[in-house]
C-alpha positions as CSV (number, residue, x, y, z in Angstrom):
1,X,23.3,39.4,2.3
2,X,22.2,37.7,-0.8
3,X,18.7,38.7,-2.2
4,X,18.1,35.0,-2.9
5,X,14.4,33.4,-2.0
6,X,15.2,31.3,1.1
7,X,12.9,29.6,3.4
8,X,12.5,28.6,6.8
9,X,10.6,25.3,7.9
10,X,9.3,25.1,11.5
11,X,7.5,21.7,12.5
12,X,6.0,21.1,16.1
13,X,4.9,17.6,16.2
14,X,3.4,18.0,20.1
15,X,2.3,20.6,22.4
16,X,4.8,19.3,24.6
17,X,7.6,19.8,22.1
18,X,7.2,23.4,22.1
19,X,9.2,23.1,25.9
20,X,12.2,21.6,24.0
21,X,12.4,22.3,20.5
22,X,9.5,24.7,19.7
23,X,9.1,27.2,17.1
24,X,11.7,30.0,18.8
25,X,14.4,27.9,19.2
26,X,14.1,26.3,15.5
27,X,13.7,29.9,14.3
28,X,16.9,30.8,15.9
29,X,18.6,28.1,14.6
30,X,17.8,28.7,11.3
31,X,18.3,32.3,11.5
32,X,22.1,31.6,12.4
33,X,22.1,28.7,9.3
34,X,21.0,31.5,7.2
35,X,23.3,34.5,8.4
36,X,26.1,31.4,7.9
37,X,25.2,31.0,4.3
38,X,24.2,34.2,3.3
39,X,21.0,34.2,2.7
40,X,18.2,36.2,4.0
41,X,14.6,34.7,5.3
42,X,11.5,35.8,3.1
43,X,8.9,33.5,4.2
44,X,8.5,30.7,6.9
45,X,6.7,27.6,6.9
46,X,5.1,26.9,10.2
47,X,3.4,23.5,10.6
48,X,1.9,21.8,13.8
49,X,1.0,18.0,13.4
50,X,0.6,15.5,15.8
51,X,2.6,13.0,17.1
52,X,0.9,9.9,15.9
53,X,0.2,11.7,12.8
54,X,3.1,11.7,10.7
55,X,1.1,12.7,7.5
56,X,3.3,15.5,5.8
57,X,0.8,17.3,3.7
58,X,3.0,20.6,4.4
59,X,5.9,19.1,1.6
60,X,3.4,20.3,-0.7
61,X,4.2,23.7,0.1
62,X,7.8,23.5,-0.3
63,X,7.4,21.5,-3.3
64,X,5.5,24.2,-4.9
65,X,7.6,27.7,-3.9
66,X,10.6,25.2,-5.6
67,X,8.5,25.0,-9.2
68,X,7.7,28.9,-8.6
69,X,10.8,30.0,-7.8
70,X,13.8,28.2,-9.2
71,X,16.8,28.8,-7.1
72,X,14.8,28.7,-3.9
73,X,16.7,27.9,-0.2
74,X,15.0,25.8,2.3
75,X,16.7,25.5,5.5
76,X,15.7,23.4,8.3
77,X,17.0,23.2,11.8
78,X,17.3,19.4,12.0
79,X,16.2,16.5,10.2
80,X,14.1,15.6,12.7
81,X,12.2,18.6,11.6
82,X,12.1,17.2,8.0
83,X,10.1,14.2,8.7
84,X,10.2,11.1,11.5
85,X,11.4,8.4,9.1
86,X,14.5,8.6,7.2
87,X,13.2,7.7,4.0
88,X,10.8,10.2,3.9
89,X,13.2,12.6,5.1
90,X,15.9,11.5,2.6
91,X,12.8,11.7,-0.1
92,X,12.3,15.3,0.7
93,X,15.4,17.0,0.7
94,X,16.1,14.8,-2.7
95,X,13.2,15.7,-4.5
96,X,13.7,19.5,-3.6
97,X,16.9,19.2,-5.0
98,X,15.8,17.6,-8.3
99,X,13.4,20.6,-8.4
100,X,16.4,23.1,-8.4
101,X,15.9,24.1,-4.9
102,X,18.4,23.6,-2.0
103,X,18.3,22.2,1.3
104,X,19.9,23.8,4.4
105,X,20.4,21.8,7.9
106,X,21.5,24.1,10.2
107,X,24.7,23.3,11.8
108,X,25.1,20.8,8.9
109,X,25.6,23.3,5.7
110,X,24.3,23.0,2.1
111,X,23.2,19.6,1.1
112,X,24.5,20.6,-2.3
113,X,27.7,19.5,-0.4
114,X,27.8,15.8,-0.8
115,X,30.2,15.7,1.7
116,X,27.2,17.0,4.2
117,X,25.0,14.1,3.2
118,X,26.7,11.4,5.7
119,X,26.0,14.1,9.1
120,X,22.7,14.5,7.4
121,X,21.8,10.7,6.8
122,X,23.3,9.9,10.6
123,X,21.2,12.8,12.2
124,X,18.0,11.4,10.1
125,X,18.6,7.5,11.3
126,X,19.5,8.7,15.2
127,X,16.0,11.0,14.6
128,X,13.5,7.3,13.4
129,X,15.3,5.4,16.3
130,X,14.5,8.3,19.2
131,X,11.1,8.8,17.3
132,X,10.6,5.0,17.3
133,X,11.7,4.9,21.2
134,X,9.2,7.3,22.1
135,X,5.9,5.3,20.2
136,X,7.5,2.4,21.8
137,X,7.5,3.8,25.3
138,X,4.2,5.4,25.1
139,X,2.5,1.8,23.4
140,X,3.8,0.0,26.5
141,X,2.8,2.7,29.1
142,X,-0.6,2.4,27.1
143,X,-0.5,-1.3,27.1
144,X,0.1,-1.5,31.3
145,X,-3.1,1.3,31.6
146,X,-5.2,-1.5,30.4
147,X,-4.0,-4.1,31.8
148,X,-5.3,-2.2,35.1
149,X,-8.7,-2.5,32.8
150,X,-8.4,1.1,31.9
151,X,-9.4,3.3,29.1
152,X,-5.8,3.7,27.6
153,X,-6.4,5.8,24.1
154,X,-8.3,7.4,21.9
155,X,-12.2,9.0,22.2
156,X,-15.0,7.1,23.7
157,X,-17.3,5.6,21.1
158,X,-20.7,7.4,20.7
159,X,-22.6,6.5,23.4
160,X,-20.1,6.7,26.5
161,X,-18.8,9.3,29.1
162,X,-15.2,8.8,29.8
163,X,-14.6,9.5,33.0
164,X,-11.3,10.6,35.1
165,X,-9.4,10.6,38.1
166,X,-8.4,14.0,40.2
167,X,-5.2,14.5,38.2
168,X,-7.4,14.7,34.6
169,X,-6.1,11.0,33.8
170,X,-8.6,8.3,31.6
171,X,-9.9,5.5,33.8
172,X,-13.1,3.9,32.8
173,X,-16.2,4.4,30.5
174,X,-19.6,4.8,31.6
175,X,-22.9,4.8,29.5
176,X,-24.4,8.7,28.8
177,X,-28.0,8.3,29.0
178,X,-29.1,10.6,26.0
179,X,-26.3,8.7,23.8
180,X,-27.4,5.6,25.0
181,X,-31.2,6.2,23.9
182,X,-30.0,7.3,20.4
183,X,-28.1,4.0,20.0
184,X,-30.7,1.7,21.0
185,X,-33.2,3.3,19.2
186,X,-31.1,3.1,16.0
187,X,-30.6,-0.7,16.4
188,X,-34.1,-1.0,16.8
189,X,-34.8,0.8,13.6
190,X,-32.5,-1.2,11.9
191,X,-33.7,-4.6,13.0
192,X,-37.2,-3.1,11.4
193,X,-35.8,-3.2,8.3
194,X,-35.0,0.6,8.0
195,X,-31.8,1.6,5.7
196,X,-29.0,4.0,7.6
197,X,-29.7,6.7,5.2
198,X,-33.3,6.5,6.3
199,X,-32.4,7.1,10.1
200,X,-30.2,9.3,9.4
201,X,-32.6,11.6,8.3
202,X,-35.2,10.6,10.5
203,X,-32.3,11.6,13.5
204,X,-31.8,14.9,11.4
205,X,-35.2,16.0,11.5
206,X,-35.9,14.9,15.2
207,X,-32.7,16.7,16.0
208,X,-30.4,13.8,17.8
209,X,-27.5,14.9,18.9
210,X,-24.6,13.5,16.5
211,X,-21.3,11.9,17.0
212,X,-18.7,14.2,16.7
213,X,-15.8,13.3,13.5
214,X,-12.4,12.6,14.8
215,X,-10.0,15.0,14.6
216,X,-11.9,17.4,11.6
217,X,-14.8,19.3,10.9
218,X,-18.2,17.9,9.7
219,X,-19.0,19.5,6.2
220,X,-22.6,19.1,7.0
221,X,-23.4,19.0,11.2
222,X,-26.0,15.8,12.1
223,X,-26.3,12.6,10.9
224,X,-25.6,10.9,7.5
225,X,-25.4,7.0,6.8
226,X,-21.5,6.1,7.4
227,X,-22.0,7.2,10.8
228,X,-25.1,5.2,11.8
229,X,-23.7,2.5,9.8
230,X,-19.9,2.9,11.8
231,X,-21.9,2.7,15.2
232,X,-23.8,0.0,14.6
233,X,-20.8,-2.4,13.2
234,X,-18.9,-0.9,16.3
235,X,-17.9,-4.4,18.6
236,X,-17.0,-2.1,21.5
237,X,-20.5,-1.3,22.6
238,X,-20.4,-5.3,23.6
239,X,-18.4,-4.0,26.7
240,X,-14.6,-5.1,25.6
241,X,-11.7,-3.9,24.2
242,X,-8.8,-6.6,22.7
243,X,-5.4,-3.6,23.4
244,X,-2.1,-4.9,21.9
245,X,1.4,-3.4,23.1
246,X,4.2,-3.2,20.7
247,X,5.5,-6.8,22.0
248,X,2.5,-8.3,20.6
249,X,1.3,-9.6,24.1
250,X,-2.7,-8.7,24.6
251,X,-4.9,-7.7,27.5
252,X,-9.0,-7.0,27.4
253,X,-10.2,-3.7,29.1
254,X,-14.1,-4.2,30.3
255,X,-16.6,-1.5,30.8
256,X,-20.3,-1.7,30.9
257,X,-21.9,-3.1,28.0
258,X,-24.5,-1.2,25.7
259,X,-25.6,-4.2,23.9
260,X,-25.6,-8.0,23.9
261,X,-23.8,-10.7,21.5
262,X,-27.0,-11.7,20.2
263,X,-28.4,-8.4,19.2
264,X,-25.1,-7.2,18.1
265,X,-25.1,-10.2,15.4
266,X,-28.6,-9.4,14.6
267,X,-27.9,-5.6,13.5
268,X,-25.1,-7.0,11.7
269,X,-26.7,-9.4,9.8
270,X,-29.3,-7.0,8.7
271,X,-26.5,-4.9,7.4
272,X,-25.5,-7.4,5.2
273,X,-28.3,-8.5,4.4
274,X,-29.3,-4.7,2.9
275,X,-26.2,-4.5,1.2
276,X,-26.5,-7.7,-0.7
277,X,-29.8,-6.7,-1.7
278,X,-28.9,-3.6,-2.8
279,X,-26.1,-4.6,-5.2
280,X,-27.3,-7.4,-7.3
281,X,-25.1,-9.8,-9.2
282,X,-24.5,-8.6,-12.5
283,X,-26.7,-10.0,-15.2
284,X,-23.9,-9.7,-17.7
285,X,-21.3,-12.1,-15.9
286,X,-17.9,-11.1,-17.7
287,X,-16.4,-14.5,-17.9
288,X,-12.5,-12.9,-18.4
289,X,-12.8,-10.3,-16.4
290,X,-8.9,-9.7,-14.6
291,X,-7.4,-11.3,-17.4
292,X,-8.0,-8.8,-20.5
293,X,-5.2,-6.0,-21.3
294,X,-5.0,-3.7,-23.8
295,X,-2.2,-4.5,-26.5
296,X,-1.3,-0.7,-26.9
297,X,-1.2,1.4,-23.3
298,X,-1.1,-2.3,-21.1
299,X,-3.9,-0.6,-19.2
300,X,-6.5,-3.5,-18.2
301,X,-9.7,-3.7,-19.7
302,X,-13.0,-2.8,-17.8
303,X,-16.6,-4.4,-18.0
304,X,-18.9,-1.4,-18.7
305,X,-22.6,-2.1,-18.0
306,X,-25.1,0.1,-19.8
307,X,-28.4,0.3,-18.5
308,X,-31.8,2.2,-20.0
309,X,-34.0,4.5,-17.8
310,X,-35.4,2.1,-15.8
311,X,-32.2,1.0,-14.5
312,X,-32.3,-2.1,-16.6
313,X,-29.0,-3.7,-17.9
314,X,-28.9,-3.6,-21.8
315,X,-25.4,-4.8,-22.4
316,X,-22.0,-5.2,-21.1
317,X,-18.5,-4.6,-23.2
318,X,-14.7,-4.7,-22.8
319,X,-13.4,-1.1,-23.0
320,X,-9.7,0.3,-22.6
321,X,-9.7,1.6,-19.1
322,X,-7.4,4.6,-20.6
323,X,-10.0,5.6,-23.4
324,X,-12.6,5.2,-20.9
325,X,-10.7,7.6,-18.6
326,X,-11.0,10.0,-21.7
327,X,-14.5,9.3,-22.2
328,X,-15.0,10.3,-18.5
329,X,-12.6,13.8,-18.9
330,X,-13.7,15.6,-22.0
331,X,-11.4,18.4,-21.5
332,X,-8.6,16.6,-22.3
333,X,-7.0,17.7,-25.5
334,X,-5.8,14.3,-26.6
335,X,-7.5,10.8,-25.8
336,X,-4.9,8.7,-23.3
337,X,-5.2,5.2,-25.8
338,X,-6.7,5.1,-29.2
339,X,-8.4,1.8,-28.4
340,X,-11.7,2.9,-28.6
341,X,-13.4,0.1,-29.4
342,X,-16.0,-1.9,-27.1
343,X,-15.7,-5.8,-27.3
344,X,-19.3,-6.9,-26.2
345,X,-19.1,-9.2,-23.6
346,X,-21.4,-12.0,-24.4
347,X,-19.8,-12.7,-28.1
348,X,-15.7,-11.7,-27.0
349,X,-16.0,-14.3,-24.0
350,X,-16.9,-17.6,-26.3
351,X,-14.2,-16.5,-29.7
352,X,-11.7,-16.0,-26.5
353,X,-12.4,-19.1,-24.2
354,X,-12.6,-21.5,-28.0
355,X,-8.8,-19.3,-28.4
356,X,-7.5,-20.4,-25.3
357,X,-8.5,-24.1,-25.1
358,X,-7.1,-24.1,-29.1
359,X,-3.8,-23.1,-27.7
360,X,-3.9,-25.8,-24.1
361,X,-4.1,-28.3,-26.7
362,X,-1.7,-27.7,-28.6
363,X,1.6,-29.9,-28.6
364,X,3.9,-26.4,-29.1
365,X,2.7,-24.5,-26.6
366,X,2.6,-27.1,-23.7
367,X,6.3,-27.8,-24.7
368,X,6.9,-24.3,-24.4
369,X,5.0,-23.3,-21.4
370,X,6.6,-26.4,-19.2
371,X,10.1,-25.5,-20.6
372,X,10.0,-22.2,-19.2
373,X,9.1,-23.1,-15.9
374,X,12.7,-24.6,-15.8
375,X,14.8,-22.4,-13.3
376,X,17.3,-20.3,-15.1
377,X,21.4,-21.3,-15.4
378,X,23.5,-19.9,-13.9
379,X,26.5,-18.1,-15.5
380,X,29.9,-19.0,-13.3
381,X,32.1,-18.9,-16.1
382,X,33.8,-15.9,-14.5
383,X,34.7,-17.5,-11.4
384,X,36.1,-20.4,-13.2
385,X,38.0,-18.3,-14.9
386,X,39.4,-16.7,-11.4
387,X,39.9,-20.3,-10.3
388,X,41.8,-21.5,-13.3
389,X,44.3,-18.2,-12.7
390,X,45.0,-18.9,-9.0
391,X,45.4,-22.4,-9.8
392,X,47.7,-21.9,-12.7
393,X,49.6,-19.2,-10.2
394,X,50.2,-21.7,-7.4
395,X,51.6,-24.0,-9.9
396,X,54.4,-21.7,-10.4
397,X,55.1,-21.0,-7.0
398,X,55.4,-24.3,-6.7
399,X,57.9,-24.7,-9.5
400,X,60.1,-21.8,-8.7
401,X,60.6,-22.1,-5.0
402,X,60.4,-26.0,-5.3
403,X,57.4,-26.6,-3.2
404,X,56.2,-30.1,-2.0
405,X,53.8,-31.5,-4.1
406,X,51.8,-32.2,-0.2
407,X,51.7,-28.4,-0.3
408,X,50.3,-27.5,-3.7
409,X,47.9,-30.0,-3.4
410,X,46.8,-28.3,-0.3
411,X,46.3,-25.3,-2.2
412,X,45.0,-27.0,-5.2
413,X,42.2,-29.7,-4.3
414,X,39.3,-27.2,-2.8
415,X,39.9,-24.9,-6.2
416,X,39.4,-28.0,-7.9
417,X,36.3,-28.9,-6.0
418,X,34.4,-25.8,-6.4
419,X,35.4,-25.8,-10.2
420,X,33.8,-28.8,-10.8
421,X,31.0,-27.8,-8.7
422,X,30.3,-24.9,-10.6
423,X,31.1,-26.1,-14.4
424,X,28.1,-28.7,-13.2
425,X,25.4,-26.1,-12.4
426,X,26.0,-24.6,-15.7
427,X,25.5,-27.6,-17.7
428,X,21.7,-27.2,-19.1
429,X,19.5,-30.1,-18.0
430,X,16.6,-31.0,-21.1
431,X,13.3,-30.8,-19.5
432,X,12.4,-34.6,-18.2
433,X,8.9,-35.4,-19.8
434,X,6.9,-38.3,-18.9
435,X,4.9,-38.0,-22.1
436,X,5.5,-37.0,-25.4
437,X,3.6,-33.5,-26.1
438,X,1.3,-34.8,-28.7
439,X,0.2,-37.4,-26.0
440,X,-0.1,-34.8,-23.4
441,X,-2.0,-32.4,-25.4
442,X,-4.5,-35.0,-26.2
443,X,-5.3,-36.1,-22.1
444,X,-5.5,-31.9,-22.1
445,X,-8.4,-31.7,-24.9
446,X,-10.2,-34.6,-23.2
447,X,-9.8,-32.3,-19.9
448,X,-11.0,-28.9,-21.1
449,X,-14.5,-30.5,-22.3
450,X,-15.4,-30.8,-18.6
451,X,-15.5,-27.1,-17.9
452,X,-18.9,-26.2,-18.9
453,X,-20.0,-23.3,-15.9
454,X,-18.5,-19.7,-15.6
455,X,-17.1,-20.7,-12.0
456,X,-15.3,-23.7,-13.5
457,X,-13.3,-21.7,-16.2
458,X,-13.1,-18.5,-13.8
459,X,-11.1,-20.7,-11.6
460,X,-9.3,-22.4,-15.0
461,X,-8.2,-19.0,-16.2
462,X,-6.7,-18.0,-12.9
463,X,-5.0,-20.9,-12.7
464,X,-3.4,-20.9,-16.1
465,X,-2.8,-17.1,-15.2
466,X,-4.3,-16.2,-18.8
467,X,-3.9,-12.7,-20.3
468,X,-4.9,-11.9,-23.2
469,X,-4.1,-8.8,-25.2
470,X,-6.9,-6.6,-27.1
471,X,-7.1,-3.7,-29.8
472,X,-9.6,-2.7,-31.9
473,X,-9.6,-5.5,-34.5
474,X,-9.9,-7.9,-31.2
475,X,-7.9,-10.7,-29.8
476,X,-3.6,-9.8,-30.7
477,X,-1.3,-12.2,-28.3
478,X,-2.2,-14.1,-25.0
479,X,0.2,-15.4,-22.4
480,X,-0.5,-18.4,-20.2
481,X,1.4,-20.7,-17.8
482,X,0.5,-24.2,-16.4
483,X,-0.2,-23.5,-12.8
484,X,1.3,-25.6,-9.8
């Protein structure tokens, strides 16, 4: 036995799994893989994850023992153990490898081995189809549950007792009384004009009971204002549920109703209505903002608002989303882009809009812009040249074995055909122009002087798909198209 570092990864994906391919027999197997290779086990990697949850947080771990120990062994029993997908399987074992670790399949060998890789890619595609079988299965035996108008996943929404028949299976909801009190009340609140951070705490200190998060552990135990905000935009307390199987057909599941259409729309309008209060328009309209790089990381630019004590807007400037990344992390040793300085807003947005209509009306620039909108030529030149060979070959066949000319030409026209074909896509067609430029560019000037409002050349910029390039002494390059 080799003193090497080598692990051993155990996944269980299901409590049912643990039957068929649990922990022992994985261990075993990689046991064997090991003893094989001769290599000893130091540490194992156990991880449990759902079924529906493919989200491999674990790789993490592997990825780091590779950095801190270069050399390392990972062995798994199967690649079905790796991951559920192939490419995330494939990415895994590949990245590992580019670390200086190596991966081990038991009953496979070393993936070192390029000559392993075409079991290991064939075990990881037969692994995504059986995975893919079972989520298919389980959708459709989901799918006919409600289309017997039962419950067929997932937890109740706050509010509801699920209830169950004698073999412990889902069938319907039914309103819990305490639940239901809690939600009413907080869609009365609501349609008072209270905020959800305000009944949050008003359910805190009352001591309401409080949902319970999905699958993880409440930092803080009560209420807070996603919640109350989650429950109240919640459709299924109208009494419905819309369930989709993985053939795309649709069926509605009904239960007893906690609310009506009317005062659901109500709740939700007063959401919106909150949140639209709450986050004025800016008073600093940034009239390129989207179309602004930075000429020297190609970062785009962002519209910082500063405000005074009060809350009040002072200004709003153009800044180097890099250098303001530095600006924000002071520990950093060097800034990410030495653009540092901020183009005020007001004063950059009428020098740039004046730049860009300079440039729409000028002759040159249309010219160019509507020439390279021509598609590109193609280059067959080296299939002609194939053809001209073959042809020039036949014609000697036909010489030395004195071939009728019927015969050649049999060979001969369709070569000829697609030769001609091809020499004419490559010929380069001018651009056809209806105008001259100087004419166009004048119909353009006359255009521009009609946009006068911010939404008029918002939606001019976006179609001319403008960019313009910044750095410190201001405005350095700007790309454009005409739009369709």
């Amino acid at each position: 036995m080799t003193t090497t570092l080598a692990v051993g990864g155990i996944r269980v994906s299901t409590d049912q799994q643990q039957d068929r391919y649990g922990p022992e027999r994985q261990r075993a197997d990689i046991l064997r893989e090991a003893q094989r290779a001769g290599l000893n086990i130091t540490e194992w990697v156990e991880e449990s994850v759902s079924g529906a949850d493919d989200d491999r947080s674990f790789e993490n771990n592997y990825f780091r023992m590779a950095r801190t120990h270069p050399g390392l062994h990972v062995i798994w029993s199967h690649p079905n153990r790796v991951g559920r997908h192939v490419e995330v399987t494939v990415g895994i074992a590949r990245r590992l490898h580019r670390l200086g670790a190596t991966v081990h399949i038991a009953g496979i060998g070393s993936l070192r081995d390029r000559r392993n890789w075409k079991e290991f890619l064939r075990d990881a595609v037969d692994a995504e189809n059986d995975y893919s079988n079972i989520i298919y299965n389980l959708g459709k035996g989901k799918f006919d549950k409600a289309r017997r108008n039962l419950w067929p996943e997932g937890r109740q929404p706050y509010g509801y007792r699920l209830l169950r028949d004698e073999r412990g299976q889902s069938t319907t909801l039914e309103p819990r009384v305490e639940h239901h009190a809690v939600y009413t009340r907080a869609q009365d609140l609501c349609l008072e004009g209270m905020g959800c951070d305000t009944i949050a705490n008003l359910f805190n200190q009352e001591k309401l009971p409080a949902p319970r998060e999905h699958g993880k552990a409440r930092k803080s135990p009560g209420w807070s204002a996603n919640p109350i905000r989650r429950m109240l935009r919640n459709p299924r307390y109208l009494g419905s549920l819309v369930y989709r199987s993985p053939d795309g057909e649709q069926t509605t599941v009904t239960y007893p109703a906690l609310t009506t259409l009317e005062r659901y729309q109500a709740v939700c309008a007063a959401l919106e209505g909150r949140r639209t209060q709450r986050r004025p328009r800016s008073p600093f309209p940034a009239l390129f903002g989207g179309h602004l790089r930075c000429a020297e990381c190609g970062s785009s630019m962002m519209v910082q608002v500063s405000r005074n004590r009060d809350g009040v807007p002072n200004w709003a400037r153009y800044t180097c989303r890099h250098h303001n990344m530095r600006s924000m992390r002071m520990a950093r040793e060097q800034p990410l882009c030495s653009h540092t300085v901020r183009h005020r807003v007001s004063e950059f947005d009428e020098l740039a809009w004046d730049t860009v209509v300079a440039s729409m009306s000028d002759p040159g620039v249309l010219s160019q812009m509507l020439t390279s909108k021509l598609p590109d030529v193609p280059n067959h030149q080296a299939r002609i040249d194939e053809i001209d060979a073959e042809m020039a070959n036949i014609l000697d066949l036909v010489v030395k074995y004195g071939l009728p000319d019927s015969a050649a030409r049999l060979r001969l026209d369709p070569l000829k055909a697609e030769r001609a074909r091809l020499a004419g896509e490559m010929q380069v067609q001018p651009p056809a122009l209806t105008q001259d430029a100087e004419a166009m560019a004048a119909a353009f000037a006359q255009h521009l002087r009609r946009f006068q409002t911010l939404a008029e050349r918002r939606a001019a910029l976006k179609r001319w798909q403008v960019c313009l390039f910044l750095h410190n002494g201001g405005l350095v390059s700007m790309k454009l198209a005409v739009g369709e």
